[in-house]
N, C-alpha and C positions, 0 to 999 in steps of 0.2 A: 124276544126279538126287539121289542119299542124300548127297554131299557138299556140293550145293545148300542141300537141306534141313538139314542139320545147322547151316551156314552160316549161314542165318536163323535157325534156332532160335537158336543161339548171340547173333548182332546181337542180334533180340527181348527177349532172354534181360537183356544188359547194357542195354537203353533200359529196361528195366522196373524195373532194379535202382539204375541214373541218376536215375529219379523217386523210388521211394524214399528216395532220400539225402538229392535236394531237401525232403523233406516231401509232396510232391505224391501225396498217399494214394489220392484218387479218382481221378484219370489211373492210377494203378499198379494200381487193381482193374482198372481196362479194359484196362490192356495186357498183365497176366497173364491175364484171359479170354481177351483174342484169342487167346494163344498156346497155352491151355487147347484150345481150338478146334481149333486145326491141329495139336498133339500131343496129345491128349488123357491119356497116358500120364505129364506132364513133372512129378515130384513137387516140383522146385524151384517152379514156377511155382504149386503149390497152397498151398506152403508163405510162400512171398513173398504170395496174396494173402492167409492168411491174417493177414500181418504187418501186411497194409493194413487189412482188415476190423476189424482188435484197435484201431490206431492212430485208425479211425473211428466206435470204439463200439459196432459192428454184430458185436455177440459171438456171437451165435446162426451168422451165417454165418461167421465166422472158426474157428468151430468145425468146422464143415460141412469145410470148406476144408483143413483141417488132418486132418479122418477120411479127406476124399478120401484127402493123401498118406498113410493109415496103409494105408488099401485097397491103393493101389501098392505101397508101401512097412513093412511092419509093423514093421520093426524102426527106421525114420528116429528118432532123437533130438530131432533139432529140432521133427517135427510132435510128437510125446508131449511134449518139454517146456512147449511150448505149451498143449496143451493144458491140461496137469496146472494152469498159469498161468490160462488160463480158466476154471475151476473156481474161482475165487474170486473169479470178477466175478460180478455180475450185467448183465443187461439194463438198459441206462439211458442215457437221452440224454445225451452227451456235449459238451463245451461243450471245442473245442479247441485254443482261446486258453487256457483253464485250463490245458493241459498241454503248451507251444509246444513244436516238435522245433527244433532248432540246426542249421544245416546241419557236419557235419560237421570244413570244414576251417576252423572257425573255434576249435578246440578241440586244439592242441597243445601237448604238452609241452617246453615252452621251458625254458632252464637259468634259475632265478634266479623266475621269474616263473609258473609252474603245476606241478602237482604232482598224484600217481593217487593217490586214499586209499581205501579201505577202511571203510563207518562204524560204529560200534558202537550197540549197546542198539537194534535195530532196532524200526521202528516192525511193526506187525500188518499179515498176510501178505494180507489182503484190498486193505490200499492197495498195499504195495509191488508187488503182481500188475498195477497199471495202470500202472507205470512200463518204459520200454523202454529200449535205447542210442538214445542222441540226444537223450531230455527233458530241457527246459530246467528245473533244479531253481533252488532257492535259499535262502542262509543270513542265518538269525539268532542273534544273539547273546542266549542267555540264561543269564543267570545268568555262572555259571564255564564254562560250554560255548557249543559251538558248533554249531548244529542245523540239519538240512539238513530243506526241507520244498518240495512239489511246486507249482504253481499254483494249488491250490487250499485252500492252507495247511495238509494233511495231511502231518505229522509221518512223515518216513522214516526218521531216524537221526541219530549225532552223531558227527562230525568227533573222532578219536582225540584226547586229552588234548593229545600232545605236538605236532602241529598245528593242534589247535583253540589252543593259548593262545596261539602264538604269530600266527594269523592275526588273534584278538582283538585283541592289543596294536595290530595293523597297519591294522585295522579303525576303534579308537578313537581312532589315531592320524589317520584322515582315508582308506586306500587303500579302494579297490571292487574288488569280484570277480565276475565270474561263474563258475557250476556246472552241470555237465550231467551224466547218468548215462552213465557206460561198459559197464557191466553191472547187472541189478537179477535179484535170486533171492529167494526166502523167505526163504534162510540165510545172502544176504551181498550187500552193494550197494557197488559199486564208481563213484566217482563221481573227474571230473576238476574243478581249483578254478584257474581262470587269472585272472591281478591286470589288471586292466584300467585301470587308473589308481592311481599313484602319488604321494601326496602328499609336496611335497617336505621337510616335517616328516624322513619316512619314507627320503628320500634314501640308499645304500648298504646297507639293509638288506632283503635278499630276502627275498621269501616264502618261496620253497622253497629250502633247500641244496643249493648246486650239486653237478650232478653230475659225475665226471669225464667222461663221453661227452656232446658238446655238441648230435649230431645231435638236432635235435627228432623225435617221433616223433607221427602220428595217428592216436592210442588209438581215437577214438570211427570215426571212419572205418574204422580194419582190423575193431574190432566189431560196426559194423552192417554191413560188407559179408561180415562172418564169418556172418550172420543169411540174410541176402540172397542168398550165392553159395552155402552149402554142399549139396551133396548127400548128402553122407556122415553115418555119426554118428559128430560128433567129437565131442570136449571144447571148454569155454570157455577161452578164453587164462587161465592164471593170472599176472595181472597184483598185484605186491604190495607194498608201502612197508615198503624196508627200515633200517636204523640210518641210514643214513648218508644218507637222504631220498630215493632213487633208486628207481626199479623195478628190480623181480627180474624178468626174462624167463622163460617157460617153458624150458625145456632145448634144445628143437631151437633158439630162437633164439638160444642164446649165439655160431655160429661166427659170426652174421650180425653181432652186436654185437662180438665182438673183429678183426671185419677192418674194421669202422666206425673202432676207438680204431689199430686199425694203419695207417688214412689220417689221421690226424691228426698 
């Protein structure tokens, strides 16, 4: 019977985390209730609704949600950082077409064509707090920069020099891009920038420098289901743009990436 029950827990567990990914926030509150219900005990499942409550505007109970998992849980990372994130919203009707989620695997790093950035001179800690993995952001060109800003035209950052100019040039020249957040912190927003169209002006010059490892990889996917699945208190992936246009992996991933370039 405890093997049964695990069983479901577990299935429950990944259909709650399935809606999620879709966007589907209010199905993902009731289906971590239900499981709230029949485990009462399940800090993931308080933690995930609390991710649905935050993505629904309904901060009061995403809070609620998130002290449950501290109750179980005191030392959980992910319900504290949460919260700490909640502390600079307020209560307020949400409009959320203003801050559309992406489903996931629309959002990979293809060689030539998307790139993980990092943004600087960040915008104030009360908007970036509304931002999650998966928002659909988007860029403007102003001035000599290049400015990422949310749906509802709050300024969250700007696209490093040496990728913002050259996205400009590519920009003015005719290509389009979409942008979605990978990660968003007070002290650092990590966003993915994929070309979506290529004007033939534009022809043989990439957006990103290619990398030598051709496998694409799905940034935004491993981050939200790093939100989504973890129990433990980890860290966040440090994902980072290095010289040569590529991501830096965290360390335990480097064997995964050198037997990736040893199948090639």
């Amino acid at each position: 019977m405890g093997e049964e029950s695990a069983g479901s827990r577990q299935q429950r567990g990944k259909q709650a985390i399935d809606l999620a990914m879709q966007g589907r926030w209010r199905e993902a509150v009731a289906a971590n209730q239900n499981l709230i219900e029949s485990f009462p005990g399940d800090v993931s499942a308080y933690n995930r609704l609390g991710r649905a409550y935050t993505e629904l505007g309904e901060f009061s109970r995403a809070r609620e949600a998130y002290s449950r998992a501290i109750e179980f849980d005191p030392y959980n990372a992910i319900a504290q950082k949460n919260l700490n994130r909640l502390a600079h919203l307020d209560e307020v009707a949400v409009d959320l077409n203003d801050n559309p989620y992406v489903e996931p695997q629309h959002f990979i790093e293809e060689p030539g064509k998307a790139g993980v950035v990092d943004l600087c001179h960040l915008g104030p800690p009360q908007v970036l707090a509304k931002m999650g993995a998966g928002d659909k952001v988007y860029l403007r060109v102003d001035g000599a920069g290049l400015v990422v800003e949310n749906g509802r035209g709050e300024y969250l950052g700007q696209v490093g020099s040496k990728d913002g100019q050259r996205l400009i040039r590519l920009i003015e020249g005719g290509n389009r891009y979409s942008a979605a957040i990978v990660s968003a912190a007070a002290d650092r927003v990590t966003v993915i920038i994929k070309e979506i169209y290529q004007d033939p002006s534009q022809a043989n010059r990439p957006s990103f420098p290619v990398k030598s490892v051709k496998s694409p990889r799905p940034y935004i996917s491993e981050r939200v289901k790093h939100e989504l699945e973890s129990e433990e208190a980890e860290e966040e992936p440090d994902y980072s743009v290095i010289a040569t246009g590529g991501i830096e992996l965290p360390p335990e991933s480097a064997p995964e990436l050198k037997d990736k370039g040893n199948e090639e």
